[in-house]
C-alpha positions as CSV (number, residue, x, y, z in Angstrom):
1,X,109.4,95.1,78.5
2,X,106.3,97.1,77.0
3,X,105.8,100.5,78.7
4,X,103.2,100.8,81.2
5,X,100.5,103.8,80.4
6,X,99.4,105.3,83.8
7,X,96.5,108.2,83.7
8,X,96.9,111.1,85.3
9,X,94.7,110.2,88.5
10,X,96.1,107.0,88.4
11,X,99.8,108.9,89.2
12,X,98.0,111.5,91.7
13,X,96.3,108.3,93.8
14,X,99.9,106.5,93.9
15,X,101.7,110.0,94.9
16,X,99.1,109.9,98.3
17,X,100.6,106.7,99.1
18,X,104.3,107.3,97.6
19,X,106.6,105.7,100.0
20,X,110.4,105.5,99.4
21,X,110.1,102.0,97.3
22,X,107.8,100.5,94.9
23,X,107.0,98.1,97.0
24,X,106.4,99.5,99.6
25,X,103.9,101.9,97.7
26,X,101.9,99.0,96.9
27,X,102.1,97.1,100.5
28,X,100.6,100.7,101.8
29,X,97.5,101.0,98.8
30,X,96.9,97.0,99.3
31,X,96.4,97.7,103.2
32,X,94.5,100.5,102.8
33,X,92.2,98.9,99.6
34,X,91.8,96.4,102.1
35,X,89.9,98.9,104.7
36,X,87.9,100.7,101.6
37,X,86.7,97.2,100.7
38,X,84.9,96.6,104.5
39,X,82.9,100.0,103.9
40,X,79.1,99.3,104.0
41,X,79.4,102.9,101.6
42,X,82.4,101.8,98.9
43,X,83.4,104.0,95.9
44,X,84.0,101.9,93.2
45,X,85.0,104.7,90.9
46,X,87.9,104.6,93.8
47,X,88.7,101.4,94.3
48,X,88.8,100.3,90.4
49,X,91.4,103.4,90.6
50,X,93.4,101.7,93.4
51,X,93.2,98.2,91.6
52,X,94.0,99.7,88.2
53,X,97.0,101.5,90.1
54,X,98.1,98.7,91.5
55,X,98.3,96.4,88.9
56,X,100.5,98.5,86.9
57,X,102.8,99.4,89.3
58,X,103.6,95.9,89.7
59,X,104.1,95.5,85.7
60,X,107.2,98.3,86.3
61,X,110.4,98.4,88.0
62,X,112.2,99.7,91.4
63,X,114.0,102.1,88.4
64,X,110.8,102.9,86.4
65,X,108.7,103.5,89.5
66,X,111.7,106.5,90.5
67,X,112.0,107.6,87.3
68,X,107.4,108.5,87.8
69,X,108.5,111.0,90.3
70,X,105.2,110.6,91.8
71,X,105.2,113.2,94.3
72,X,105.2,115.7,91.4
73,X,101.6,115.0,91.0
74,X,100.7,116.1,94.2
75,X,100.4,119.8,92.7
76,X,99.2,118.8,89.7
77,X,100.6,118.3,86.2
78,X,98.5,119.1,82.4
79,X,99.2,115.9,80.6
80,X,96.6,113.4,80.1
81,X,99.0,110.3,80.6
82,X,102.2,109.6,81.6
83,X,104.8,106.6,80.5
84,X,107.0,104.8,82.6
C-alpha cells in the first residue's frame, strides 16, 4: 500500500471529528458533510476539505488512522504534511 499524504488542515478538520475508530470518524464527517451540503450559504473551500479528508482516510487503515494521532492537531503542529 502507497502512503497516504494528508495536509496539515486536512489532519486538524479530521481531529474535530476524531472519534475512537476510523470508521466511525468518517460516518461522523459523512453526516455532518451531508448537513453543509443543504446550506443555501456553502463553503466550498470547506467542503472540498471534508471530501478530500474523507477520501483519504478511507485509502488507510484502523492501524494507520491510530498511528495519525489526530487529536494532536487540535493544538496545532509546524509541519506542512503528514504521512500515514
Amino acid at each position: 500500500m502507497s502512503k497516504v499524504r494528508f495536509e496539515v488542515a486536512e489532519l486538524q478538520l479530521v481531529a474535530i471529528f476524531e472519534c475512537p475508530t476510523l470508521l466511525a470518524t468518517v460516518q461522523y464527517m459523512r453526516e455532518v458533510l451531508q448537513i453543509m451540503l443543504k446550506e443555501p450559504n456553502k463553503d466550498p473551500q470547506m467542503i472540498q476539505l471534508m471530501v478530500s479528508a474523507m477520501y483519504k482516510l478511507s485509502c488507510i487503515s484502523e492501524q494507520e488512522y491510530q498511528e495519525l494521532r489526530v487529536g494532536t492537531y487540535l493544538i496545532g503542529q509546524e509541519d506542512d504534511a503528514h504521512e500515514a
